[in-house]
C-alpha positions in Angstrom: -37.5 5.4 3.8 -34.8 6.3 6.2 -33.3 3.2 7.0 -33.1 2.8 3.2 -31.2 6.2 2.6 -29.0 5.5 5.6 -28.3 2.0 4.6 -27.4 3.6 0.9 -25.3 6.4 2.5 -23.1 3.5 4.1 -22.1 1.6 1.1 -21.0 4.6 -0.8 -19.1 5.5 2.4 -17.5 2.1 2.4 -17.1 2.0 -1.3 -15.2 5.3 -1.1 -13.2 4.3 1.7 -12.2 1.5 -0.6 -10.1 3.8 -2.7 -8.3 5.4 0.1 -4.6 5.7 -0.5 -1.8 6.6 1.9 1.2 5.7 -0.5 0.8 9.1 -2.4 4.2 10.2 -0.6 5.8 12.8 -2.2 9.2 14.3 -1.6 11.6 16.8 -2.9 14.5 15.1 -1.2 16.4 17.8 -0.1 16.1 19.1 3.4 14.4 22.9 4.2 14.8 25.6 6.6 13.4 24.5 9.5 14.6 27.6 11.6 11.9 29.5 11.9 9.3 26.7 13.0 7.8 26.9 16.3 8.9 23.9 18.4 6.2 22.5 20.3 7.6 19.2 21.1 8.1 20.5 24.4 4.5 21.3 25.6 1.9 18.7 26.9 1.1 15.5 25.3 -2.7 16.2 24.7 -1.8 19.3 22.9 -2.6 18.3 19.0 -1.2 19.7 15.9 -3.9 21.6 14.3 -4.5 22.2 10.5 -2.7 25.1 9.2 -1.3 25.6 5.6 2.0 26.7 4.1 3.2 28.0 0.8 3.0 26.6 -2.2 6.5 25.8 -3.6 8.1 24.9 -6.9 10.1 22.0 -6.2 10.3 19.0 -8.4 9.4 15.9 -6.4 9.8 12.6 -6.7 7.1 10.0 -5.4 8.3 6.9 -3.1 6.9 3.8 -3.2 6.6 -0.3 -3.5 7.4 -2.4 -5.8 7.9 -6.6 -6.9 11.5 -6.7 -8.0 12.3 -7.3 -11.3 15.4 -6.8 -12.9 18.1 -5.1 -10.9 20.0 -2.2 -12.4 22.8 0.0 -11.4 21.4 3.2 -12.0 18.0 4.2 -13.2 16.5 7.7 -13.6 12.9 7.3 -12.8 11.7 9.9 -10.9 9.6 6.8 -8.4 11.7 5.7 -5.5 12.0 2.3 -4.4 14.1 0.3 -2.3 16.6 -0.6 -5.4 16.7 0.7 -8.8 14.3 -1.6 -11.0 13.9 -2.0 -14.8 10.6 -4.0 -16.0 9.3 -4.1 -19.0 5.7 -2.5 -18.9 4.5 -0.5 -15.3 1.7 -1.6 -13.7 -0.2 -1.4 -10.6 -1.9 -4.5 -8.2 -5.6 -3.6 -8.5 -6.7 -4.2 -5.1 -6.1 -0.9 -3.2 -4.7 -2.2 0.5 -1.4 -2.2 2.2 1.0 -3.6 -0.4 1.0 -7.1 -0.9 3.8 -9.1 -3.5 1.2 -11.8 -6.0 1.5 -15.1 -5.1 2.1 -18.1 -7.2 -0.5 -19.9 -8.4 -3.7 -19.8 -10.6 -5.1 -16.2 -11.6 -8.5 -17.8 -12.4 -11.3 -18.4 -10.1 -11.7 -21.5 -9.2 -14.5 -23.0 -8.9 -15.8 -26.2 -6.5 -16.3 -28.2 -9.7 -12.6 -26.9 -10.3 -11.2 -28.2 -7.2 -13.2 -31.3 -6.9 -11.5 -32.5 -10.5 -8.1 -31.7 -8.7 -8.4 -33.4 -5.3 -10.1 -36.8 -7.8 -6.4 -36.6 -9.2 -4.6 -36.6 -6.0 -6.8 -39.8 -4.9 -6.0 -41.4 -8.0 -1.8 -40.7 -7.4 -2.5 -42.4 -4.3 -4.3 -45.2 -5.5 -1.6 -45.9 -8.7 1.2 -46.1 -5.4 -1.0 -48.5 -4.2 -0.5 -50.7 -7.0 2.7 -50.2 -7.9 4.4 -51.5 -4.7 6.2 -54.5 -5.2 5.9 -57.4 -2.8 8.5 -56.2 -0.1 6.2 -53.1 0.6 8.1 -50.8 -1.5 7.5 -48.1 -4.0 9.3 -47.7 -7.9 9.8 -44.3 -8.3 10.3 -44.8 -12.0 6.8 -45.3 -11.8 5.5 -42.4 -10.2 8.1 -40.0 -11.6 5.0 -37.9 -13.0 2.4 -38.4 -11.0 3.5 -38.2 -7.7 3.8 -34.4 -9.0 0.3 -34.0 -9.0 -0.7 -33.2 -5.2 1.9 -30.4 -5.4 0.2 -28.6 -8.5 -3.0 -29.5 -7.3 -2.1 -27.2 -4.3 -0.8 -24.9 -6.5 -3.8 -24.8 -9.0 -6.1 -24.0 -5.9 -4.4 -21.0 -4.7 -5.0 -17.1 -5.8 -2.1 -15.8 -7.3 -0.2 -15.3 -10.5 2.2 -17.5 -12.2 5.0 -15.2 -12.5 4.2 -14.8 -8.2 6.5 -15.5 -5.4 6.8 -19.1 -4.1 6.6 -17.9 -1.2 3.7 -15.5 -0.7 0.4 -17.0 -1.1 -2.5 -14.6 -2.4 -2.8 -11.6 -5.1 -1.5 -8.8 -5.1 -2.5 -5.5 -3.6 -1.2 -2.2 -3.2 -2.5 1.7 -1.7 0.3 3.7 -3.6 -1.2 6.8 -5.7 0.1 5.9 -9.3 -2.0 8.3 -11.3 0.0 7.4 -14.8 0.4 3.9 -14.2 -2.3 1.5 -15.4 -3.8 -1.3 -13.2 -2.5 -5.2 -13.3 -2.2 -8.1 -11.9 0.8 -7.3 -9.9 3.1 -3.8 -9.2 5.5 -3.5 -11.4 7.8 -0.6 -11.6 10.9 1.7 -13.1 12.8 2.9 -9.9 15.4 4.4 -8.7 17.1 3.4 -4.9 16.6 5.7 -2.8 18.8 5.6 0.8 16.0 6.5 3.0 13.5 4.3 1.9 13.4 1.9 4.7 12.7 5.4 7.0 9.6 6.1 5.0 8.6 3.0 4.9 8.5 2.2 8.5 6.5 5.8 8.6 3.8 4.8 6.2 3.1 1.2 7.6 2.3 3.1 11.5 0.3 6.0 9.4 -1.6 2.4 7.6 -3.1 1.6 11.1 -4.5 5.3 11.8 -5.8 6.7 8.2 -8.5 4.1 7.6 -10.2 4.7 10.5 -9.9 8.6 10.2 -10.5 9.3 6.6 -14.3 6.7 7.5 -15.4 9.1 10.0 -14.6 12.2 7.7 -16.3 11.0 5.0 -19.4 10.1 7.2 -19.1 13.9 8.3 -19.3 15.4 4.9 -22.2 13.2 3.6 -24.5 14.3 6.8 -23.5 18.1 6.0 -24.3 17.7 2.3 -27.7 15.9 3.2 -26.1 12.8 1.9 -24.3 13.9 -0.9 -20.7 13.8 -1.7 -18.4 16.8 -3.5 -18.4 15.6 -7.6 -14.8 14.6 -8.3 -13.1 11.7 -8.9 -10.1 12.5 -6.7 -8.9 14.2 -3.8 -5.6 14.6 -2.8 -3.9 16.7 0.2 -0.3 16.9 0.6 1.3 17.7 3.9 4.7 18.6 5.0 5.4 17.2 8.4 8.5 18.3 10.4 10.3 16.0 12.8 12.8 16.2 15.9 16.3 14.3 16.1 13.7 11.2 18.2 11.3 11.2 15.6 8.8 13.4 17.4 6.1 15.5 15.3 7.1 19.6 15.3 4.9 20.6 13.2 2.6 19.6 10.3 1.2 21.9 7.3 -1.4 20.9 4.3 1.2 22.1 1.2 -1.9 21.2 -1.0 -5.8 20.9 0.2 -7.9 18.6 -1.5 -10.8 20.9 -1.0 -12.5 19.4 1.7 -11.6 20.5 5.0 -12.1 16.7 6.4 -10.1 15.3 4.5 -7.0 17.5 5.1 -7.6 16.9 8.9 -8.0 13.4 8.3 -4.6 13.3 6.9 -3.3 15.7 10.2 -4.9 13.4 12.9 -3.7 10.5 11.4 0.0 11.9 11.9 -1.0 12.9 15.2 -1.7 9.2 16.2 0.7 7.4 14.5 3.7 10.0 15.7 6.5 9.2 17.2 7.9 7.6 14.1 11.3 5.9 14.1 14.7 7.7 14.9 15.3 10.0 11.2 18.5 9.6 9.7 21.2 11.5 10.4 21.8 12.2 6.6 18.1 14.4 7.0 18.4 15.8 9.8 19.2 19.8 9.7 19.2 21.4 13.2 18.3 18.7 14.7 15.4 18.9 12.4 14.0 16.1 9.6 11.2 17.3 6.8 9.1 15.4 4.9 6.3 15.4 2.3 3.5 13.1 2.2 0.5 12.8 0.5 -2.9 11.2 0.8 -5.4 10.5 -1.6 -9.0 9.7 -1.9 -10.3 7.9 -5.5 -13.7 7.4 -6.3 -12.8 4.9 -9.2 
C-alpha cells in the first residue's frame, strides 16, 4: 500500500512539474531606486541570497516573451514584448509547455505505421517508373518524371510532426513555457507585440534560469506533498514574482518576492534558481542606474 501511494505521489509531482513556466516575466520598464539596497556582491561566494519580500507597487507592467513572426509592423501597442513588433490575426499559444520551440513544417496528424508504409510504397514506385523510363543511352526524361519525382520530398514531409503554416527549417511542433493567462492554446505561438530594445538581455537571462528552475521547482513540490501527507494546496495556479537587482557585470545584489504564490517553496524555488543561474550577461547600459540594473520576473506553476 506504500509503494502504491508513493508511486501515485510521483506522477502528480511530475504531472505538475509539467506545467511549470519560467516565461511569466514581468516588467515595468523603467529603472528604480536602487540606492538604498545593500550591496553584497562583495562578500563570499557561498553566501546565498535568501527569501525576503518587498512592497507591493502600482506600476503597470508589461510581460516579455516569444513569439513565431508574423507580419511585421512599425509600431504596435500591445502591452507583450517581443523581439519586433508583430500583428497576427488571432493569438495563440503552442500547447506543449517547454522551452520555446518555432512548429515545424509538415503533417499535424499522427501518423501512423500503416500511414508511413503507404508513403515509402510511393517512393519505391518513383523509383521503379525511372527505371523504365530511361532511354537506351542510360538516361532519364524529366518530362516524364516532372511529378513524381516530387514524391520522396513530400513523403518526407508528410512523415514529420509539425504544421503546415511551420518553418522549413525547424522540424517538430511547437512548444512554449511563457505564462499567457488570456491567450488560448494552439498549434503554434502566435502573437500582437511590440519591440522591445532589451529583449535579447532577457532573453539570454531566461534560457540560463531554463537549466536551474526545473530541477528546483521538482524538489519543492516533492517537499510540500510529504508535509501535507501527500496532498497538494487546491488551486489551479501559483505565481511568485520577483524583483532581482543586478551590478554593472551582471552579478546578483539582491532578489525580493514582489508577489508570493502562497507557498513558501515555491517562492524559494524561484530565488535558488536565480542564485544558480547568476551571473547573467553584461546589462545594458540604457538600464543601468548607479551602476545598478532591476528587473522583474515571474514564475508560475499550472495545474491544467
Amino acid at each position: 500500500m506504500l509503494k502504491s501511494n508513493h508511486r501515485k505521489y510521483i506522477v502528480i509531482t511530475l504531472a505538475i512539474t509539467l506545467f511549470a513556466h519560467i516565461g511569466v516575466l514581468l516588467t515595468s520598464v523603467e529603472l528604480v531606486d536602487v540606492k538604498n539596497l545593500v550591496d553584497i556582491s562583495k562578500e563570499k561566494k557561498e553566501k546565498r541570497i535568501k527569501l525576503r519580500f518587498a512592497k507591493k507597487e502600482n506600476t503597470k507592467k508589461k510581460q516579455v516573451v516569444t513569439t513565431e513572426q508574423s507580419k511585421i509592423v512599425k509600431n504596435n501597442k500591445s502591452n507583450l514584448l517581443s523581439e519586433k513588433n508583430n500583428v497576427v490575426k488571432k493569438e495563440t499559444k503552442a500547447k506543449i509547455v517547454e522551452s520555446f520551440k518555432k512548429a515545424g513544417k509538415g503533417n499535424n496528424k499522427h501518423i501512423t505505421q500503416k500511414a508511413q508504409k503507404r508513403v515509402l510504397e510511393k517512393s519505391k514506385n518513383v523509383k521503379k517508373l525511372a527505371k523504365k523510363k530511361t532511354n537506351k543511352k542510360g538516361n532519364v526524361s524529366l518530362k516524364d518524371l516532372s511529378f513524381s519525382s516530387k514524391l520522396p520530398v513530400m513523403a518526407k514531409r508528410d512523415l514529420v510532426k509539425g504544421q503546415k503554416r511551420g518553418d522549413a527549417k525547424v522540424r517538430g511542433v511547437a512548444k512554449n513555457n511563457d505564462y499567457l493567462e488570456e491567450v488560448p492554446l494552439g498549434d503554434m505561438t502566435n502573437l500582437n507585440t511590440q519591440e522591445f530594445k532589451y529583449y535579447g538581455f532577457y532573453y539570454r537571462i531566461k534560457q540560463q534560469l531554463e537549466q536551474y528552475w526545473g530541477a528546483s521547482i521538482r524538489k519543492k513540490i516533492e517537499r510540500v506533498y510529504k508535509k501535507n501527507n501527500g496532498r497538494f494546496p487546491a488551486s489551479d495556479k501559483f505565481l511568485t514574482s520577483v524583483r532581482v537587482v543586478l551590478d554593472g557585470k551582471g552579478r546578483i545584489v539582491d532578489v525580493l518576492v514582489r508577489d508570493s504564490s502562497g507557498i513558501s517553496e515555491l517562492d524559494e524555488a524561484a530565488i535558488e534558481s536565480f542564485n544558480k543561474a547568476g551571473p547573467f550577461p553584461n546589462p545594458p547600459k540604457g538600464m543601468l542606474r548607479n551602476d545598478r540594473a532591476a528587473i522583474e520576473w515571474g514564475f508560475a506553476v499550472t495545474s491544467s
